[in-house]
Each structure stands twice: as structure tokens, then as C-alpha cells.
MOPAC internal coordinates of N, CA, C and O (Angstrom, degrees):
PM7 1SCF
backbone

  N    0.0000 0     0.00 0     0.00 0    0    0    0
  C    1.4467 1     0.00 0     0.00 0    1    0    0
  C    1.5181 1   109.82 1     0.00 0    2    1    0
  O    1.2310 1   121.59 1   -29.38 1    3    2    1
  N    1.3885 1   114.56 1   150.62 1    3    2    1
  C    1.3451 1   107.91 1  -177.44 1    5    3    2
  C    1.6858 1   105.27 1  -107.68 1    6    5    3
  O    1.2310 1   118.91 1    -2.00 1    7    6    5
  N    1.4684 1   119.69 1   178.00 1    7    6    5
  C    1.5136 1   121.78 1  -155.02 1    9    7    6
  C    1.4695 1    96.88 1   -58.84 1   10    9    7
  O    1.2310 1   119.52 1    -8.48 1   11   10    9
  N    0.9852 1   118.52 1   171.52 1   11   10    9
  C    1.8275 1   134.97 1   166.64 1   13   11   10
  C    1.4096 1    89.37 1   -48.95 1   14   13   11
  O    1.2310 1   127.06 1   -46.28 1   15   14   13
  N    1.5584 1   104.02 1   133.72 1   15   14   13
  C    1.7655 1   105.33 1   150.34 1   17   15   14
  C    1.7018 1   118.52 1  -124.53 1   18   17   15
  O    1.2310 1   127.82 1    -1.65 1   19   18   17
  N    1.0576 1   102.55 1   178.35 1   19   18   17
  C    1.5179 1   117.64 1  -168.65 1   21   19   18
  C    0.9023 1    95.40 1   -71.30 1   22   21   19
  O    1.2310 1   116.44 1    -9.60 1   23   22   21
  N    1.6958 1   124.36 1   170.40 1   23   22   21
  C    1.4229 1   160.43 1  -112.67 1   25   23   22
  C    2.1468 1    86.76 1  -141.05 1   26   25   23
  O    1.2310 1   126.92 1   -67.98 1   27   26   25
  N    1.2859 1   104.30 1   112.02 1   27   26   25
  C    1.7794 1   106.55 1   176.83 1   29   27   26
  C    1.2498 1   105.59 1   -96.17 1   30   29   27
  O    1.2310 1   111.51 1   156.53 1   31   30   29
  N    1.3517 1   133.60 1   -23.47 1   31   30   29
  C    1.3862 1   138.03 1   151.65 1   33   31   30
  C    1.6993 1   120.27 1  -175.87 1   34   33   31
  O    1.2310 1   130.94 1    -4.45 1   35   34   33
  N    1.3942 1    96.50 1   175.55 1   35   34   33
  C    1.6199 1    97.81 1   178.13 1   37   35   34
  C    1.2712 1   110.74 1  -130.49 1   38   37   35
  O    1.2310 1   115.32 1   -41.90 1   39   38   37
  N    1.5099 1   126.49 1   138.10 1   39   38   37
  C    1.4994 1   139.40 1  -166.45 1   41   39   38
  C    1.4645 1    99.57 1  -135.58 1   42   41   39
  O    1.2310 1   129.04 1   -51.41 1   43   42   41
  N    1.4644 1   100.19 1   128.59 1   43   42   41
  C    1.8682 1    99.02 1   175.04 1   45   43   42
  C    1.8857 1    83.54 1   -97.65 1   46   45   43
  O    1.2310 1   128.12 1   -13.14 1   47   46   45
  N    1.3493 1   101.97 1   166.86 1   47   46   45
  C    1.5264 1   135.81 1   169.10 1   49   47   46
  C    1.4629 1    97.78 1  -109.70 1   50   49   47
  O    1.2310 1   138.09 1     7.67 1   51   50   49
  N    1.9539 1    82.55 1  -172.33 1   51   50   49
  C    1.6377 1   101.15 1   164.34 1   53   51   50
  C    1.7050 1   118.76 1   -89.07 1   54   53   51
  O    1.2310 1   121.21 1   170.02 1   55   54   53
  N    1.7561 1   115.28 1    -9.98 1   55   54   53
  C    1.5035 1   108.91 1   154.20 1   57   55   54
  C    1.4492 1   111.68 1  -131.44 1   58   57   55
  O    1.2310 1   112.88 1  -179.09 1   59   58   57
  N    1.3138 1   131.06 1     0.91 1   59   58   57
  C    1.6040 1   137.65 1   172.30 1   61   59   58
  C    1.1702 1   120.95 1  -120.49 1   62   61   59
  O    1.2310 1   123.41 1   -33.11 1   63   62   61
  N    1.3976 1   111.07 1   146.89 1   63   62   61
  C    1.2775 1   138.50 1   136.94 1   65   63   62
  C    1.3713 1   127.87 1   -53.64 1   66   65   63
  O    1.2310 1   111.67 1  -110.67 1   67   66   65
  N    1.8335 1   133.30 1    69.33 1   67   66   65
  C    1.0748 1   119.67 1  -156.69 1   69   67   66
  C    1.6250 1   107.63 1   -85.64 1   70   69   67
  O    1.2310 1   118.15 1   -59.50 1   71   70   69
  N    1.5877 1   121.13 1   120.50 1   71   70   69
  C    1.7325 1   106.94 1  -168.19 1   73   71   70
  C    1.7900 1    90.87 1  -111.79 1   74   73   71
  O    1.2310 1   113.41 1   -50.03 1   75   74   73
  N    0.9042 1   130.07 1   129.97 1   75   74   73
  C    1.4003 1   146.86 1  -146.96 1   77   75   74
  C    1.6543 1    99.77 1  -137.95 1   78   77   75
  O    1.2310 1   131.33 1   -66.82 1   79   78   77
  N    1.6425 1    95.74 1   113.18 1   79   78   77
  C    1.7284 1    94.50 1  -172.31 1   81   79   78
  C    1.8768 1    88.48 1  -126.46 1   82   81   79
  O    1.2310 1   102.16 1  -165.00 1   83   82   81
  N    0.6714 1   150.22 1    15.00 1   83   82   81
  C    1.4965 1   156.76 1  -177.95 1   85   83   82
  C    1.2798 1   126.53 1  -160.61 1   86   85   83
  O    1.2310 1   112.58 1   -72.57 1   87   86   85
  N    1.8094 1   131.62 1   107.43 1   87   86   85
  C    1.2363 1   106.23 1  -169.55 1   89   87   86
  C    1.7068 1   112.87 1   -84.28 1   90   89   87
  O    1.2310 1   134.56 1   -20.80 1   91   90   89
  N    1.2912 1    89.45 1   159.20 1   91   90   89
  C    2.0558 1   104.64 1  -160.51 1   93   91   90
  C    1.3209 1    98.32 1   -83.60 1   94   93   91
  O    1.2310 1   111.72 1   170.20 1   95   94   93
  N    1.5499 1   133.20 1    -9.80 1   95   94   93
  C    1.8136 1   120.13 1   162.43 1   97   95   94
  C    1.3245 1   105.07 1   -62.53 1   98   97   95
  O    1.2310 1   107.61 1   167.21 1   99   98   97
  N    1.5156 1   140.71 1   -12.79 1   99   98   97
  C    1.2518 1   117.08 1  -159.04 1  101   99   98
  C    1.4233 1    94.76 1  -104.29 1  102  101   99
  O    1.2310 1   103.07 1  -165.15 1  103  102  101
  N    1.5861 1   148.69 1    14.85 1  103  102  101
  C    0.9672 1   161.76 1  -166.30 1  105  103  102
  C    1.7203 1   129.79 1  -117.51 1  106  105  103
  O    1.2310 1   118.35 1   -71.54 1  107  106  105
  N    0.9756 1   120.75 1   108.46 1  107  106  105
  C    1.5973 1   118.47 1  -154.84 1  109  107  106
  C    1.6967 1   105.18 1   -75.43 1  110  109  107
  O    1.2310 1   127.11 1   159.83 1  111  110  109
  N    1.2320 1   103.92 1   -20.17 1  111  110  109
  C    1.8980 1   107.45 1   162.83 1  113  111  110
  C    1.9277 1   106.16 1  -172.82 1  114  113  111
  O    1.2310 1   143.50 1   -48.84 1  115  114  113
  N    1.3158 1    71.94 1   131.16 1  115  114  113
  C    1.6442 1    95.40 1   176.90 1  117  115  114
  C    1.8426 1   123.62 1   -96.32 1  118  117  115
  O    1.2310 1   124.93 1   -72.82 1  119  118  117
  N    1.1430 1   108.15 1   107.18 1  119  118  117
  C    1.7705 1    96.84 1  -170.06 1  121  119  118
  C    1.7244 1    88.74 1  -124.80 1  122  121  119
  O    1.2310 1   129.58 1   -14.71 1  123  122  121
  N    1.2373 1    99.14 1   165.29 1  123  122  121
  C    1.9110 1   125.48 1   166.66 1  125  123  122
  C    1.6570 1   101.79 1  -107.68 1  126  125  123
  O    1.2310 1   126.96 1   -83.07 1  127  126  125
  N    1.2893 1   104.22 1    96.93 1  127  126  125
  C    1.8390 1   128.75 1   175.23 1  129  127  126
  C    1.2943 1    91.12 1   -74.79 1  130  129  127
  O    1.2310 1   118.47 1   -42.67 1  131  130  129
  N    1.6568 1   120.52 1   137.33 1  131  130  129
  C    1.0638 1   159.92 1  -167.99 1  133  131  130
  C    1.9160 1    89.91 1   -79.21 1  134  133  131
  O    1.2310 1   123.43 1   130.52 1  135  134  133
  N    1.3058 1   111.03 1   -49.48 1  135  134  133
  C    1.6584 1   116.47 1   179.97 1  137  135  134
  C    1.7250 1   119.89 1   -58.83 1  138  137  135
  O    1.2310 1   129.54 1   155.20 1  139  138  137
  N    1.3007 1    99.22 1   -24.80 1  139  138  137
  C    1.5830 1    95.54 1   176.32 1  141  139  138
  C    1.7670 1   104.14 1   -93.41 1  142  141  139
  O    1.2310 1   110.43 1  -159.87 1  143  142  141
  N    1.1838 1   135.59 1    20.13 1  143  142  141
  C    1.5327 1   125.01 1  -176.76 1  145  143  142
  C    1.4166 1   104.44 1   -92.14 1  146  145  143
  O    1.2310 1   116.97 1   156.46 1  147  146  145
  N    1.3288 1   123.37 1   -23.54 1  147  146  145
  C    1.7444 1   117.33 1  -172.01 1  149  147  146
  C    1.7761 1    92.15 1   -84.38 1  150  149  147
  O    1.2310 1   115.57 1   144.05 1  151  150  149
  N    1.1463 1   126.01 1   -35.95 1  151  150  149
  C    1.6463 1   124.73 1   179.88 1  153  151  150
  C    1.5557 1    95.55 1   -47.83 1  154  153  151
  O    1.2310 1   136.73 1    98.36 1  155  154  153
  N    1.3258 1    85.20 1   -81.64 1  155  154  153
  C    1.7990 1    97.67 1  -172.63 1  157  155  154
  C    0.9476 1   126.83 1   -41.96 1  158  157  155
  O    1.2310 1   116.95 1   139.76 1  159  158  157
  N    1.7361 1   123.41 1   -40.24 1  159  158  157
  C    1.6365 1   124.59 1   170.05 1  161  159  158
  C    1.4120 1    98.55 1   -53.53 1  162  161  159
  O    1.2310 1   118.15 1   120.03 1  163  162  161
  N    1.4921 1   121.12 1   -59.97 1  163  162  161
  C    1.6932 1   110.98 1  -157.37 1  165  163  162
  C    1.2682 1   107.19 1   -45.99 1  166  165  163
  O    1.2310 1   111.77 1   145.55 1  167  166  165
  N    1.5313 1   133.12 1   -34.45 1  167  166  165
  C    1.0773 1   135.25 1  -156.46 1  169  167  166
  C    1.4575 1   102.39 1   -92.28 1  170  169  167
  O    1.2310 1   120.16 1   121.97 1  171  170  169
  N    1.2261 1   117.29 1   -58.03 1  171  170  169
  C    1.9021 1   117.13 1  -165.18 1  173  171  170
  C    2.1410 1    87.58 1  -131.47 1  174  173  171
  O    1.2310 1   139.97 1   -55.48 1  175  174  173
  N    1.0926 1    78.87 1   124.52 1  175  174  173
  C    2.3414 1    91.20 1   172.55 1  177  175  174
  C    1.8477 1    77.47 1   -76.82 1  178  177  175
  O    1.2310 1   134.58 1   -57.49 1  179  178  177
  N    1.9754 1    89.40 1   122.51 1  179  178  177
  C    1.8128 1    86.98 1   153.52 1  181  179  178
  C    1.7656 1   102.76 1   116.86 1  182  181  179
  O    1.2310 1   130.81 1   124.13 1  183  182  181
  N    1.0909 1    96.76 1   -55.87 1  183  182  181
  C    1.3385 1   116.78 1   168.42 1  185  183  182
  C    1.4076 1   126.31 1   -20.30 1  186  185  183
  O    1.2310 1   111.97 1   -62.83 1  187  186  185
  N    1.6595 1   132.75 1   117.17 1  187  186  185
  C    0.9668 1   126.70 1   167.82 1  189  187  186
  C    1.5895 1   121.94 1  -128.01 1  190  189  187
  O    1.2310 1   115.61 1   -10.96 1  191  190  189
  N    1.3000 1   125.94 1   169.04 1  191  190  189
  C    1.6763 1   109.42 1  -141.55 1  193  191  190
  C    1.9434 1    76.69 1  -150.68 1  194  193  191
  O    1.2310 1   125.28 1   -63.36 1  195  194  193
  N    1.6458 1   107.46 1   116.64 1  195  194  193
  C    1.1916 1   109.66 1   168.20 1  197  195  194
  C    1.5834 1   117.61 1  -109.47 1  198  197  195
  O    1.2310 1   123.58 1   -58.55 1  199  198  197
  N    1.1333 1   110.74 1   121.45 1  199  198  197
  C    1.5998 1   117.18 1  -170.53 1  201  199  198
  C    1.7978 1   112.18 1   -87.37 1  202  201  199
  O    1.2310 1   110.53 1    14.74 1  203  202  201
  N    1.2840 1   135.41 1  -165.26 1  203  202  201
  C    1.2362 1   117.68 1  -160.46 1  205  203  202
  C    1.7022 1    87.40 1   171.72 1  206  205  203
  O    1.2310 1   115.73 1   -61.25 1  207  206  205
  N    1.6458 1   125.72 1   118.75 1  207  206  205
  C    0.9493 1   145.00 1   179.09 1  209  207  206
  C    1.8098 1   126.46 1  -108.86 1  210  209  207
  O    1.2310 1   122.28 1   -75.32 1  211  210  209
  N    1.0600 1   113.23 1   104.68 1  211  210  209
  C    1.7137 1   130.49 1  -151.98 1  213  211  210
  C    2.2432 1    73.14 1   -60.99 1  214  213  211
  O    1.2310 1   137.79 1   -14.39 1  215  214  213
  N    1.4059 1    83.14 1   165.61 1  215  214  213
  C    1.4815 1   105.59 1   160.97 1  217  215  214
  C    1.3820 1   119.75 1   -71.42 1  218  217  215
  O    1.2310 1   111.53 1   -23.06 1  219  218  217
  N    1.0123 1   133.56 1   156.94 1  219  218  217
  C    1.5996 1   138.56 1  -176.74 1  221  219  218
  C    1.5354 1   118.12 1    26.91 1  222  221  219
  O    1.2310 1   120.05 1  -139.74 1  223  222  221
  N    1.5946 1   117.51 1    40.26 1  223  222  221
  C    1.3760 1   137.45 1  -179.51 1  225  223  222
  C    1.3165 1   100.27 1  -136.35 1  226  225  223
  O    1.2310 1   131.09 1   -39.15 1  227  226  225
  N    1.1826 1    96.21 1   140.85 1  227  226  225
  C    1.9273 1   128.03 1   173.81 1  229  227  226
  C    1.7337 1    89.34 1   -79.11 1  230  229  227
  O    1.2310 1   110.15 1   116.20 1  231  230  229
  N    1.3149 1   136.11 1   -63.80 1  231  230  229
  C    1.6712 1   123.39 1  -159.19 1  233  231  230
  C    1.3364 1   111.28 1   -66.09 1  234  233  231
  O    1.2310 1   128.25 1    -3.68 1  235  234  233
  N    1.6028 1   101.73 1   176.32 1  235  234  233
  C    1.5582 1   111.62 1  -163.93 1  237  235  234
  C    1.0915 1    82.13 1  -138.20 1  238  237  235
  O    1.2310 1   113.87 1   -49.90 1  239  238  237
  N    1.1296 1   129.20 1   130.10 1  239  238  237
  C    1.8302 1   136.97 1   163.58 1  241  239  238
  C    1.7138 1   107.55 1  -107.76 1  242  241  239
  O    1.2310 1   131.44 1   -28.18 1  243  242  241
  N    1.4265 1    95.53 1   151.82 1  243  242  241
  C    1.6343 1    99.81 1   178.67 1  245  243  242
  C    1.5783 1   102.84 1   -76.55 1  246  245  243
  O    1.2310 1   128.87 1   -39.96 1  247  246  245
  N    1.6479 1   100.52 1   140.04 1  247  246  245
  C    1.8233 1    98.69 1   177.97 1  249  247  246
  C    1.2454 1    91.15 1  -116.68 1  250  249  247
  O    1.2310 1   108.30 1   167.95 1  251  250  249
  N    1.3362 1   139.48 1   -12.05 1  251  250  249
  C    1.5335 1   129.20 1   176.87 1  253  251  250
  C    1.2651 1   124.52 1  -177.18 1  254  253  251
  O    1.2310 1   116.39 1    -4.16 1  255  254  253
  N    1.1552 1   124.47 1   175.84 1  255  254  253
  C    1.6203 1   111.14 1  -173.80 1  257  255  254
  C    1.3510 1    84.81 1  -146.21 1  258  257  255
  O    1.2310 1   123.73 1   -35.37 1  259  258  257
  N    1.4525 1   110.45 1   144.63 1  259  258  257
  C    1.7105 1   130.20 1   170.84 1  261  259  258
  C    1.6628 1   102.17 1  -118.19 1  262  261  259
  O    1.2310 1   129.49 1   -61.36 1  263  262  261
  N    1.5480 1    99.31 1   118.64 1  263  262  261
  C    1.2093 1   120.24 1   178.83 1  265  263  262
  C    1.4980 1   108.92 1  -120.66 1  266  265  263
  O    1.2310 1   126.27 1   -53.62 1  267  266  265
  N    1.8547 1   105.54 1   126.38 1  267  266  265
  C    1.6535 1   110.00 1   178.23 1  269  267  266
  C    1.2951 1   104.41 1   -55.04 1  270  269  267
  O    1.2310 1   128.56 1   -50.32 1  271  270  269
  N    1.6162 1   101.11 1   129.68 1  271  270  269
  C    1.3326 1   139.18 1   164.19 1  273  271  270
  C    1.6544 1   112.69 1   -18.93 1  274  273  271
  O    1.2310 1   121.89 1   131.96 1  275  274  273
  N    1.6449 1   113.98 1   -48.04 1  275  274  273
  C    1.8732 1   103.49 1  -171.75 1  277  275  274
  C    0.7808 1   113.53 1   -87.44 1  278  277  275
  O    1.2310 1   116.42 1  -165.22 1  279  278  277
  N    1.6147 1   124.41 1    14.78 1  279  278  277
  C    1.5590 1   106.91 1   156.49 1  281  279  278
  C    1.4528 1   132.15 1   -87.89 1  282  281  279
  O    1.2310 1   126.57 1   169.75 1  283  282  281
  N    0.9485 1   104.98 1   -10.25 1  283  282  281
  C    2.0534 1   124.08 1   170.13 1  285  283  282
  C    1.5605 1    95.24 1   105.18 1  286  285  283
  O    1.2310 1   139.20 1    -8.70 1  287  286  285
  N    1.3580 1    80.37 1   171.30 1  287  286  285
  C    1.8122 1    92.05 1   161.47 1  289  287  286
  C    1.2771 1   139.67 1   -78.35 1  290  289  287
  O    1.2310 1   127.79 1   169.20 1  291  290  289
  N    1.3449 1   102.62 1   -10.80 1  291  290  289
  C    1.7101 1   108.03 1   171.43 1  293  291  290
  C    1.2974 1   101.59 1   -83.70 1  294  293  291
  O    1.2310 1   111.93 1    92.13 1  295  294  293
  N    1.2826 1   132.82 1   -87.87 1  295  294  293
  C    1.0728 1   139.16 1   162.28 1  297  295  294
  C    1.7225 1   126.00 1    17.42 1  298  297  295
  O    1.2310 1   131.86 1   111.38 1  299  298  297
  N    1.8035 1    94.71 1   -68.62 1  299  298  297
  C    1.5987 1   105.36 1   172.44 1  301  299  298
  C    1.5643 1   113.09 1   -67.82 1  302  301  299
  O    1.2310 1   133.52 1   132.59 1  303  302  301
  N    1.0032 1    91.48 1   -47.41 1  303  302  301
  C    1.9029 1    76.99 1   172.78 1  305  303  302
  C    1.0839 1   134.20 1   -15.08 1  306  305  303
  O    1.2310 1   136.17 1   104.16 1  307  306  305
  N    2.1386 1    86.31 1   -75.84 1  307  306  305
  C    1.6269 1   122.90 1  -177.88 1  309  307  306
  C    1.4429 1    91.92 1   -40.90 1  310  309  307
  O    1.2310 1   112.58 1    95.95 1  311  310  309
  N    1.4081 1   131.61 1   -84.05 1  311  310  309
  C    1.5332 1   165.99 1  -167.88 1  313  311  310
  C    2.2150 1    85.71 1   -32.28 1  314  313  311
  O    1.2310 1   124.22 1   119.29 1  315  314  313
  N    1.2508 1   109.51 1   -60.71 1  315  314  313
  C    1.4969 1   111.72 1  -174.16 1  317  315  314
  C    1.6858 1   105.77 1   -62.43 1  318  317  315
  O    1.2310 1   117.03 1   131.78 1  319  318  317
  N    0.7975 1   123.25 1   -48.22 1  319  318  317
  C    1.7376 1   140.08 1  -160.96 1  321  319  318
  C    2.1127 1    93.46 1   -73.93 1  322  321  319
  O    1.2310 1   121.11 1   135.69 1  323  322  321
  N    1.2967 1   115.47 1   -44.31 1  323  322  321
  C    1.5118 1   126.74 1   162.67 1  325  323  322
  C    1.5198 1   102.57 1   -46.11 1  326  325  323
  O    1.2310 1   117.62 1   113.44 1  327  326  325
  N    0.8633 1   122.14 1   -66.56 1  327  326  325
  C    1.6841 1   150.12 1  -116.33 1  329  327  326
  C    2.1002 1    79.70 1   -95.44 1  330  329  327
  O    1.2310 1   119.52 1   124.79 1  331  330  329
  N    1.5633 1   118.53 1   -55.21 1  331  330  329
  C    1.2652 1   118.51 1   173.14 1  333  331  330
  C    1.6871 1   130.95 1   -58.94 1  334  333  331
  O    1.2310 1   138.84 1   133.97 1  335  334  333
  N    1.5181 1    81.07 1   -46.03 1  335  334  333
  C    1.5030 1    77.30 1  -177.43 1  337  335  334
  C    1.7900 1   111.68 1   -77.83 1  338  337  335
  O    1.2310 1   123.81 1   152.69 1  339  338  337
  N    1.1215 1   110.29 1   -27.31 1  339  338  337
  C    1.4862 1   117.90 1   153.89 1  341  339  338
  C    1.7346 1   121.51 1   -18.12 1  342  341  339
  O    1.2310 1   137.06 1   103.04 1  343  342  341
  N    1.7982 1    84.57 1   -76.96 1  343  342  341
  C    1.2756 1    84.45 1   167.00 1  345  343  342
  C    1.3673 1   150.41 1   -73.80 1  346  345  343
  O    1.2310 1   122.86 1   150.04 1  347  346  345
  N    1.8355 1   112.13 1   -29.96 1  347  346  345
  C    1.0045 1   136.84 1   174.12 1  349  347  346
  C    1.7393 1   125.79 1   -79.92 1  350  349  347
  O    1.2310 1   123.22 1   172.50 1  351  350  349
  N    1.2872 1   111.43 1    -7.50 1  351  350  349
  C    1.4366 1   121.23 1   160.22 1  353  351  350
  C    1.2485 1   110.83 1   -80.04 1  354  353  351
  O    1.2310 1   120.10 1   180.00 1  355  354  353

């Protein structure tokens, strides 16, 4: 995996905060691993963390984190940007 990267944008929904640090076309399949939910809970209750696997690579890099909607958009970020390097250290 390579270092934590920055935040490419943030989109609220009708229940998330979607904070998007990798775009998911460059990824040959994208799943939500059952192993990143105790990271992500500690950090944000609700929270889900979609990972994204390059072609002819064994790693899974984080492509985004979905953070419930009432915490705002600043907030989820902060809470998403935690939530990565969490995992990705």
C-alpha cells in the first residue's frame, strides 16, 4: 500500500457523507471487507470504508469512506482522513 492520500472530494447523500480519496475506475474490483468495520466503527458509529484492488496486485487500498450524514461535512472528513490512516498505517 502506498502512504495515506488526500481527500479528491466530498459528496453528502440522502444518509452519507461520501469522502473519496482514490478514484474507484482505476480499480479492477471494489468491495466493503468485513475487516475494516471495527477500525471505522472506533472512529465514526455507522461508518463504512470501501477498498479498491489495482489489477495484477495482491493490496487493497482505501478508495473511500462513507460517513453518517449528521455529522456534516467537515467533521466526516476529519472522522474519514482518521479512519484511513488508521487503517493504512
Amino acid at each position: 500500500m502506498t502512504g495515506t492520500p488526500d481527500v479528491n472530494a466530498v459528496e453528502a447523500d440522502d444518509d452519507y457523507v461520501h469522502v473519496r480519496f482514490r478514484d474507484p475506475d482505476e480499480y479492477e474490483e471494489i468491495r466493503t471487507p468485513d475487516w475494516v468495520e471495527q477500525p471505522a466503527e472506533s472512529i465514526s458509529e455507522g461508518s463504512e470504508v470501501r477498498t479498491g484492488k489495482l489489477e495484477g496486485e495482491d493490496d487493497w487500498e482505501v478508495t473511500s469512506v462513507l460517513i453518517d450524514k449528521h455529522v456534516g461535512e467537515d467533521k466526516a472528513k476529519k472522522e474519514a482522513e482518521e479512519i484511513v490512516e488508521k487503517i493504512e498505517s
